[in-house]
Backbone as CSV, one residue per row, in Angstrom:
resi,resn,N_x,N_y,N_z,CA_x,CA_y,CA_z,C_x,C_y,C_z
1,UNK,37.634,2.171,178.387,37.386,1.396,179.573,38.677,1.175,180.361
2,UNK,39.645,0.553,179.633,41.069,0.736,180.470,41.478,1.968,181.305
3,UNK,41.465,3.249,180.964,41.438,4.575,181.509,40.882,4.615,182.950
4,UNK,40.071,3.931,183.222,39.339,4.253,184.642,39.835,2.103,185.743
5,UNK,40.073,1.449,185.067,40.960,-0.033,185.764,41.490,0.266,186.811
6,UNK,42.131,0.861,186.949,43.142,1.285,188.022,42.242,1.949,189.741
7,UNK,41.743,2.556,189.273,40.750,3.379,189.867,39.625,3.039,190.568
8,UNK,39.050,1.835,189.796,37.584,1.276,190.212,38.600,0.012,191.104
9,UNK,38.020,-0.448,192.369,38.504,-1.803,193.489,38.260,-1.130,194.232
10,UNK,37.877,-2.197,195.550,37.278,-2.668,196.529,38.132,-1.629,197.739
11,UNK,37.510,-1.417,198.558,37.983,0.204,199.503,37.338,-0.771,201.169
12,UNK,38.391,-0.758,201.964,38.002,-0.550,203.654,37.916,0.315,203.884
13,UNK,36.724,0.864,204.022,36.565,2.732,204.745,35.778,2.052,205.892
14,UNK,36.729,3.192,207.047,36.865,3.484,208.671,35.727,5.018,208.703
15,UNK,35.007,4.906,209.496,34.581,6.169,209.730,34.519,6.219,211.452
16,UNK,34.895,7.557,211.224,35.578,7.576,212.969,34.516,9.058,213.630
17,UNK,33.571,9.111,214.547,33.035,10.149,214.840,32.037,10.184,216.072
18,UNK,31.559,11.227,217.177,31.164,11.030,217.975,29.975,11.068,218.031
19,UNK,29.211,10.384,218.865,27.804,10.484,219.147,27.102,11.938,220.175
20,UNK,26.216,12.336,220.271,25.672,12.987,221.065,26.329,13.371,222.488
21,UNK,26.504,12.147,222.867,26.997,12.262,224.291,28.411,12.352,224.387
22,UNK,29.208,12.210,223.616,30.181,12.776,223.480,31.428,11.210,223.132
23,UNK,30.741,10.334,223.140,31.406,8.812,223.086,31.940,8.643,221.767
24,UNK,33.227,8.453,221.322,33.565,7.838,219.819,32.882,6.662,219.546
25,UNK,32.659,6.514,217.758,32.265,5.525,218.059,32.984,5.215,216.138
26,UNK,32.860,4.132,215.928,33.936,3.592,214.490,32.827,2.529,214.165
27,UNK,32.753,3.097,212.852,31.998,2.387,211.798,33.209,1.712,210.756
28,UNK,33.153,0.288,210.470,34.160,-0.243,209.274,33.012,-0.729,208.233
29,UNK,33.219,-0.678,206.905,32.632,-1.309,206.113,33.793,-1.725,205.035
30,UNK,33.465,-2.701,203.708,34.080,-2.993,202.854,32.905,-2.183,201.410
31,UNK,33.577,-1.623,200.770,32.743,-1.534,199.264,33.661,-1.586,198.169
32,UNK,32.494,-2.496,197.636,33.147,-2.935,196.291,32.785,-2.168,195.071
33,UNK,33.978,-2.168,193.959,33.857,-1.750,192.858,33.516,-0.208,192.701
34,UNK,34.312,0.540,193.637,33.970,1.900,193.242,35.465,2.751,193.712
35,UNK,35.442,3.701,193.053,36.667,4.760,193.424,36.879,5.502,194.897
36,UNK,38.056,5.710,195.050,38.450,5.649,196.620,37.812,7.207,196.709
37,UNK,37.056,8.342,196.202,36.339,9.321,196.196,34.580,8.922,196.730
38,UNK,34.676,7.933,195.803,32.661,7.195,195.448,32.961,6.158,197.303
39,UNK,33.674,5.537,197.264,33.509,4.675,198.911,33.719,5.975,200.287
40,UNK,34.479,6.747,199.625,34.488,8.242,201.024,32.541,8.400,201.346
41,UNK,32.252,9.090,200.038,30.908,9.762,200.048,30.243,8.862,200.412
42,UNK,30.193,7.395,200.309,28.851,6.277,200.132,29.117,6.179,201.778
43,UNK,30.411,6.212,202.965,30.429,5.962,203.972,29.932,7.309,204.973
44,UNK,30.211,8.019,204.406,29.434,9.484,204.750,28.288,9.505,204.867
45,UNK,27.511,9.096,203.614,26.165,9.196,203.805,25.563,8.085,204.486
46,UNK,26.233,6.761,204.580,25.997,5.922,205.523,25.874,6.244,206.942
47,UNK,27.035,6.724,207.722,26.880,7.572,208.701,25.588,8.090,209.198
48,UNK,25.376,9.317,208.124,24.583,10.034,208.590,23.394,9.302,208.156
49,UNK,22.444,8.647,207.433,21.458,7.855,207.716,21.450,7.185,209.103
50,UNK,22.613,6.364,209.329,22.241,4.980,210.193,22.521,5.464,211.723
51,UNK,22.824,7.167,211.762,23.205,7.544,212.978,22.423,8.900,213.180
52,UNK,21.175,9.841,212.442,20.862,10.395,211.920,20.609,10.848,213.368
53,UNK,20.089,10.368,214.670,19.636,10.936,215.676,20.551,11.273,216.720
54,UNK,21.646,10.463,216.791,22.471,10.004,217.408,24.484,10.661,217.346
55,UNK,24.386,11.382,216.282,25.718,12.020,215.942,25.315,13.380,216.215
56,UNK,26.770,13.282,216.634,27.063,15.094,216.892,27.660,15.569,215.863
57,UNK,26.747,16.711,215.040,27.110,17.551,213.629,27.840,18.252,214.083
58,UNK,28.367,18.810,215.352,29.342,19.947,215.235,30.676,19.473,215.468
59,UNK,31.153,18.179,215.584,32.477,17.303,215.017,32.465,16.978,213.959
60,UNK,33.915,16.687,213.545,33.932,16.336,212.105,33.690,14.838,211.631
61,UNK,33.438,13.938,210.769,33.160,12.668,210.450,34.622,12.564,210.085
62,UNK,35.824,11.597,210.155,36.915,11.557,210.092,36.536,9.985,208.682
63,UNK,36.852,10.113,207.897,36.881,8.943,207.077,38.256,8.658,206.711
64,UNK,38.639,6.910,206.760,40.004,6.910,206.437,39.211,5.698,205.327
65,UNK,40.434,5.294,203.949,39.711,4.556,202.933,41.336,4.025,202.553
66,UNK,41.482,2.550,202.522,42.474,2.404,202.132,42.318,0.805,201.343
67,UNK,42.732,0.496,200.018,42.446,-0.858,199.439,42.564,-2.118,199.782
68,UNK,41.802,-2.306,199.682,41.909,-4.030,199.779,42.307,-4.946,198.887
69,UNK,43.388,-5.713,199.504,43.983,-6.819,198.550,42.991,-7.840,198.406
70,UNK,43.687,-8.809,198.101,42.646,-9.901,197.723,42.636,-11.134,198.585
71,UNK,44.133,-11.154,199.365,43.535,-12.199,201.058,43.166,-11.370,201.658
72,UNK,42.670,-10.367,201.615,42.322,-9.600,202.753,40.287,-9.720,202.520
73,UNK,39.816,-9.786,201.623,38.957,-9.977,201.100,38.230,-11.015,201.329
74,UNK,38.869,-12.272,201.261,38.573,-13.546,201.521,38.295,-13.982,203.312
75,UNK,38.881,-13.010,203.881,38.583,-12.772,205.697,37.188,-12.559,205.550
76,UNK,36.700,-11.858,204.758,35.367,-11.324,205.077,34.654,-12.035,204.501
């Protein structure tokens, strides 16, 4: 269980990508308790559900994922 400690905490992933019409548009979320690989994919597929009609597939989804301390946490 120690082996993976380091690894598992709380991730701000940015997802940065355009809509149809050509407008940026930035999604932020917080997720907890998963690896900075597992919060990339979970904001990805977020994306594409909650924008499913509305995004342009032939840009790229830009995801940035970087940790969250613990006052930073308490903001939210």
């Amino acid at each position: 269980m120690m082996l993976f400690a380091g690894r598992v905490q709380d991730y701000q992933v940015t997802g940065l990508f355009r809509d149809g019409e050509g407008r940026s548009v930035c999604e932020e979320r917080i997720c907890h308790n998963m690896s900075k690989k597992e919060a990339k994919m979970d904001m990805q597929m977020y994306i594409l559900r909650a924008y499913s009609n509305s995004i342009d597939l032939d840009r790229p989804i830009k995801i940035n994922c970087s940790p969250v301390t613990k006052s930073r946490v308490a903001e939210y």
